[in-house]
C-alpha positions as CSV (number, residue, x, y, z in Angstrom):
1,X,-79.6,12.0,-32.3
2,X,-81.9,9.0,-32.8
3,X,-79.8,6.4,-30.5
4,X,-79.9,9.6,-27.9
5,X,-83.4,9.4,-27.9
6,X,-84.0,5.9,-28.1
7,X,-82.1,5.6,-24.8
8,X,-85.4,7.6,-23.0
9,X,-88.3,5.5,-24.2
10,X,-90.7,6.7,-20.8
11,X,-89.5,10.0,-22.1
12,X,-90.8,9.2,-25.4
13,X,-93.8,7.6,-24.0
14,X,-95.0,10.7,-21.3
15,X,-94.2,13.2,-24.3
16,X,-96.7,11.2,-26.8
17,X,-99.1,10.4,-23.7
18,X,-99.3,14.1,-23.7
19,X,-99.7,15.0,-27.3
20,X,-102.6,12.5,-27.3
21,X,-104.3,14.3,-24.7
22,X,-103.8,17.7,-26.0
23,X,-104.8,16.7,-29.2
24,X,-108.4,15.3,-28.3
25,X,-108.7,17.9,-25.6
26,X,-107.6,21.3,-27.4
27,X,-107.2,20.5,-31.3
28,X,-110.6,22.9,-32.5
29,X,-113.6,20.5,-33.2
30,X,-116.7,20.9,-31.9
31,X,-117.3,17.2,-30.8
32,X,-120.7,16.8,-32.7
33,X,-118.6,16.8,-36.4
34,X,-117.9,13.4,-37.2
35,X,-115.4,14.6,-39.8
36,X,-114.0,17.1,-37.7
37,X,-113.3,14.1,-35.1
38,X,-112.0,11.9,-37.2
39,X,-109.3,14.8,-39.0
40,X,-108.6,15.1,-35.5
41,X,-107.5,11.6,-34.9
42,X,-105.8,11.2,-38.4
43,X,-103.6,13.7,-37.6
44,X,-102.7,12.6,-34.4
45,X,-102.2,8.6,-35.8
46,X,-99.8,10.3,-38.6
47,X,-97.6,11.8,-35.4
48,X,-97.9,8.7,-33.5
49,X,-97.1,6.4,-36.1
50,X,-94.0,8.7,-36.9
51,X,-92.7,8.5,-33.3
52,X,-92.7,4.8,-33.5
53,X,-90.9,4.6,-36.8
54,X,-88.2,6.9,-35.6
55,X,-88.1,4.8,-32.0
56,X,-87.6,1.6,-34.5
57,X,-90.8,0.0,-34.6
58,X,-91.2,0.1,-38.1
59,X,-91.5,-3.9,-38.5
60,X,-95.1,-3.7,-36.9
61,X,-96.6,-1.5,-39.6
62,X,-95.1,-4.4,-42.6
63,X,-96.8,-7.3,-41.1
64,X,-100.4,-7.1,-42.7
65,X,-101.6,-10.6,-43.0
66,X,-99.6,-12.4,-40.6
67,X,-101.6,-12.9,-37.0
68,X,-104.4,-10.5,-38.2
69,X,-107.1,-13.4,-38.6
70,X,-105.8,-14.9,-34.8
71,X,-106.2,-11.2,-33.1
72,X,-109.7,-10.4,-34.6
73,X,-110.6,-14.4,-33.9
74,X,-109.4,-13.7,-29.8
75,X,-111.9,-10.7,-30.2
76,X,-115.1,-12.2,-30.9
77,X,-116.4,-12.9,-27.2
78,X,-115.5,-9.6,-26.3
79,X,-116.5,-8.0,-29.5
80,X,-120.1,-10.1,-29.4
81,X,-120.7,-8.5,-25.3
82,X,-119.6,-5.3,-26.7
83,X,-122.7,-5.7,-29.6
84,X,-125.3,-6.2,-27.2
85,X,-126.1,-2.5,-26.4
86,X,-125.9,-1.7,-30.0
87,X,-128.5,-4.2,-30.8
88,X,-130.7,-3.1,-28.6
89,X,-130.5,0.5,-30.1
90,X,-131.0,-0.9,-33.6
91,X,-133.9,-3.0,-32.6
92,X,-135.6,-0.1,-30.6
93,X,-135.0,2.1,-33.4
94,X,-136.8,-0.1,-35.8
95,X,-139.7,-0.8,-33.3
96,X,-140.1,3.0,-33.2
97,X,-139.8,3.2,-36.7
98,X,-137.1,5.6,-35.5
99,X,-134.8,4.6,-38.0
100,X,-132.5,7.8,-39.7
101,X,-133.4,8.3,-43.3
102,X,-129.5,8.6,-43.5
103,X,-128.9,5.6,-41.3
104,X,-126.4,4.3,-44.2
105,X,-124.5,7.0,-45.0
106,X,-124.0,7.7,-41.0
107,X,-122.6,4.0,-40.9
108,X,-120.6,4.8,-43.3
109,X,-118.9,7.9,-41.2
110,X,-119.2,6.2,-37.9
111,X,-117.6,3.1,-39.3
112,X,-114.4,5.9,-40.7
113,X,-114.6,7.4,-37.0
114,X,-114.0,4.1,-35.5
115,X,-110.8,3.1,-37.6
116,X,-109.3,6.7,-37.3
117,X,-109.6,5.8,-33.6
118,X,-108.6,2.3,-33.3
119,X,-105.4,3.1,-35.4
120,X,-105.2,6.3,-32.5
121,X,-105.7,4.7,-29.4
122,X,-103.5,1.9,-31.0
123,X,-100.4,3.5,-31.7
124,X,-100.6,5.6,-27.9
125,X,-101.1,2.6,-25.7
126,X,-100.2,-0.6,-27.5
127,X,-97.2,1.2,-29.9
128,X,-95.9,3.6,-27.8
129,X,-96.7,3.3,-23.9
130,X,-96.4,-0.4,-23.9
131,X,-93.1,-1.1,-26.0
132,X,-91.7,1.7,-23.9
133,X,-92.8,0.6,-20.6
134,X,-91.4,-3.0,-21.9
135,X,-88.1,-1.6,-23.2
136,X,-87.1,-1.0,-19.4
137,X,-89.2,-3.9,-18.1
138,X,-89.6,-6.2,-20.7
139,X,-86.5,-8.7,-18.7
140,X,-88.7,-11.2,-17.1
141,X,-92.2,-12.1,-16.8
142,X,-93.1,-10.0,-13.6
143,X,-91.4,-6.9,-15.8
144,X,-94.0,-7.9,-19.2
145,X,-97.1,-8.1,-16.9
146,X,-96.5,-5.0,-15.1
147,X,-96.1,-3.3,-18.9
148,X,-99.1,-4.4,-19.6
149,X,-100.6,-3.2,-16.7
150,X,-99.3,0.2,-16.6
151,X,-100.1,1.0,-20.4
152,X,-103.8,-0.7,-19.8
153,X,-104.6,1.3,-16.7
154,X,-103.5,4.5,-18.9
155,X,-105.8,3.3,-21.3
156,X,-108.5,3.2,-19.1
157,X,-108.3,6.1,-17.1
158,X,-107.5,7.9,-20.7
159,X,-111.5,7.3,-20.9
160,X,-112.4,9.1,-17.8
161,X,-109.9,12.1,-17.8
162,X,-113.0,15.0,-18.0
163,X,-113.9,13.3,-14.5
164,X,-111.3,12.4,-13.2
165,X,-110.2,16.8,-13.1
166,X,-113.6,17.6,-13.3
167,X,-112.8,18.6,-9.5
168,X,-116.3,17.2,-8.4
169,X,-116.7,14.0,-7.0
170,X,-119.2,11.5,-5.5
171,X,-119.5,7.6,-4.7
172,X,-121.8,7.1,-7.8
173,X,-119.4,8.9,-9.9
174,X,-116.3,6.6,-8.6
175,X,-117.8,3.7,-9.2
176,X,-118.6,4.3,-12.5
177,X,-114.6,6.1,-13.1
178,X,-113.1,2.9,-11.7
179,X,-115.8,0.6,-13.4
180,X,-115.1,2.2,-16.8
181,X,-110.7,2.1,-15.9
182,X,-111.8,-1.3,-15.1
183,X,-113.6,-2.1,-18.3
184,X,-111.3,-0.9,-21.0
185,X,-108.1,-1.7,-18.9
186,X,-109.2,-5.5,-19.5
187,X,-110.1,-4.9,-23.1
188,X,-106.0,-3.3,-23.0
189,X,-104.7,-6.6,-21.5
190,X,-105.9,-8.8,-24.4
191,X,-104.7,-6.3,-27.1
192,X,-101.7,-6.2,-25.8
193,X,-101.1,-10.0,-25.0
194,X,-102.5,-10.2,-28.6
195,X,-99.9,-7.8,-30.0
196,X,-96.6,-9.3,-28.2
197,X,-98.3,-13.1,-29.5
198,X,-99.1,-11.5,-33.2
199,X,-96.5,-8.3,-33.7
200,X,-99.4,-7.3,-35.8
201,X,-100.3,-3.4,-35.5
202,X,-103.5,-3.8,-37.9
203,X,-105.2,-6.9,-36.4
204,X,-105.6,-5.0,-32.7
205,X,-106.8,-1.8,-34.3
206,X,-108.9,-3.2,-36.5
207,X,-110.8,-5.4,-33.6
208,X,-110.4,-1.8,-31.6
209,X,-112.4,-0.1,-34.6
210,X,-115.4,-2.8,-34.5
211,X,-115.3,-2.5,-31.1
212,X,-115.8,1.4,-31.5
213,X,-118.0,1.0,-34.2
214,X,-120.5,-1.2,-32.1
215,X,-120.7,1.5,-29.5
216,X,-121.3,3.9,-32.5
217,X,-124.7,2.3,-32.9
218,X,-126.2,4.6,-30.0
219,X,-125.5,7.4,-31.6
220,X,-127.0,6.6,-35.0
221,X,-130.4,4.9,-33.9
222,X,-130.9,6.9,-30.5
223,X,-131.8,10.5,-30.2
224,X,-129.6,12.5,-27.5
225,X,-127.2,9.3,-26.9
226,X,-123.3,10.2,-26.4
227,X,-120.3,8.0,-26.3
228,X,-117.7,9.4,-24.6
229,X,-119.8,10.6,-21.6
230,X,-119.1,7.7,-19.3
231,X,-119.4,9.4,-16.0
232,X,-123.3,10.1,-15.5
233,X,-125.9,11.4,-12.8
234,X,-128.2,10.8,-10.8
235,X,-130.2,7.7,-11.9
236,X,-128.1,7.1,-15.0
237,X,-125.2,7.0,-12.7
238,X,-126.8,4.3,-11.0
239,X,-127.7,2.1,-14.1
240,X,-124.4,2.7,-14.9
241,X,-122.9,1.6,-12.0
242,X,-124.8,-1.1,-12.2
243,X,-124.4,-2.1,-16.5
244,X,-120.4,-1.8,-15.4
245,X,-120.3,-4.9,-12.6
246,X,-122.2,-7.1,-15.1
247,X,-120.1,-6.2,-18.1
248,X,-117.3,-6.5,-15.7
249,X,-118.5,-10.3,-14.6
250,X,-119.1,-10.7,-18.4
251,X,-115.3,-9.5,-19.2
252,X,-113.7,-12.4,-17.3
253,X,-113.4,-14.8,-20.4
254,X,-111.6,-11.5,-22.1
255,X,-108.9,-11.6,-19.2
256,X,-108.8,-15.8,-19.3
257,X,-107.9,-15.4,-23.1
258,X,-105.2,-12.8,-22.6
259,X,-103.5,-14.8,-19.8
260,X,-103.9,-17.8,-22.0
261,X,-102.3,-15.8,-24.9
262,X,-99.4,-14.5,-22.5
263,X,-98.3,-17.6,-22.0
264,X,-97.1,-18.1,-25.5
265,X,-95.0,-15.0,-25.3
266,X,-91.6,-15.7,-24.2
267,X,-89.5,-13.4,-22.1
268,X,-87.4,-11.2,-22.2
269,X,-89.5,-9.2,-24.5
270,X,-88.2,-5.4,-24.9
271,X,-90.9,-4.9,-27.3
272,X,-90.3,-3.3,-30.9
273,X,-88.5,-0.1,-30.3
274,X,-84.9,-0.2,-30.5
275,X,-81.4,1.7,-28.9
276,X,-79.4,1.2,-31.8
């Protein structure tokens, strides 16, 4: 039954593509619950992680040590531009004297949020849509980079989905959809360049989780901030518009270390699931 399904790893890919989406979309939480989110993504790591063990990626989950310093070292420019709005909410909060009286223990839950979701968002687009993109294109170079670019424009527009069939759309809110793709997608190409180089599972979703975390930061030291809502109006939509194209100009060393890293990766690379 296992070699049966092995031979459909698109199948295998679309199917947990889906169950992702469901899960965030439909699982009951009320989206303010920290805890409640992070069950939420728990439970949906524990079925994703399962789907790669029975596709044969079980190898990814032993390597602990190995290549986690080298992924979380390749992170460091991206994860010191992705600190930069954070710091500015910390250091407005504490010019406001604005700062939570629980400020330590919300760390604490954010910082739990942020791993359930970089071990989540992890397993979806780096364990299961790319090593089954690569399984049927993994044979030359061409086939690796078009992997990685099919599983990181799913991870981006993953980000924008409420928009994207919102059914209501205008220039300002374009932009910002395909800034935002745009944005994460390139994050996506260094995790995964990083993951064929490392075959390290923890070392991307741990750099994935401070990377979350960071963003976190709004939420603790600004009143009425959201992450998640990255489609705005009106004036927001603007100054988003506009924060995308520099972070976008600021992302370029991120894709410069990726290719770098991709050039140490030979081919063919079928990635870590397996038909027998």
């Amino acid at each position: 039954m296992l070699e049966k399904i092995r031979k459909f790893p698109i199948i295998v890919a679309i199917i947990a593509l889906a169950i992702g989406y469901c899960g965030i979309q439909y699982l009951p939480y009320d989206g303010s619950s920290v805890m409640q989110m992070t069950l939420v993504r728990v439970l949906l790591s524990a079925i994703l992680i399962g789907i790669m063990i029975l596709m044969g990626a079980k190898k990814i989950f032993a390597k602990v040590k190995d290549g986690f310093g080298f992924s979380l070292k390749s992170c460091i420019y991206f994860l010191i531009v992705a600190a930069l709005p954070g710091i500015g909410s910390v250091i407005m909060a504490i010019a406001k004297n604005n700062i939570p009286d629980n400020w330590l223990m919300l760390e604490i839950s954010y910082f739990i949020l942020a791993l359930s979701v970089g071990i989540f968002e992890e397993s979806l687009f780096r364990g299961v849509a790319l090593n089954s993109t690569l399984r049927k294109s993994g044979k030359t170079r061409k086939g690796i980079w078009a992997a990685i670019i099919i599983s990181s424009f799913i991870f981006g527009t993953f980000h924008v989905t409420d928009y994207i069939f919102g059914g209501s759309y205008d220039l300002i809110g374009i932009l910002q959809t395909i800034g935002k793709i745009l944005q994460t997608g390139i994050f996506g190409v260094l995790l995964c360049a990083l993951f064929l180089k490392t075959r390290n599972f923890w070392g991307i979703a741990f750099a994935h989780a401070i990377n979350d975390f960071l963003a976190f930061q709004a939420l603790i030291f600004v009143q009425n901030a959201t992450v998640g809502n990255y489609v705005k109006s009106g004036d927001a939509g603007v100054q988003s518009v506009i924060l995308y194209g520099v972070m976008l100009v600021l992302y370029i060393p991120v894709l410069v270390k990726a290719i770098k890293t991709m050039k140490q990766v030979k081919e063919p690379e079928y990635g870590m699931f397996k038909e027998k």
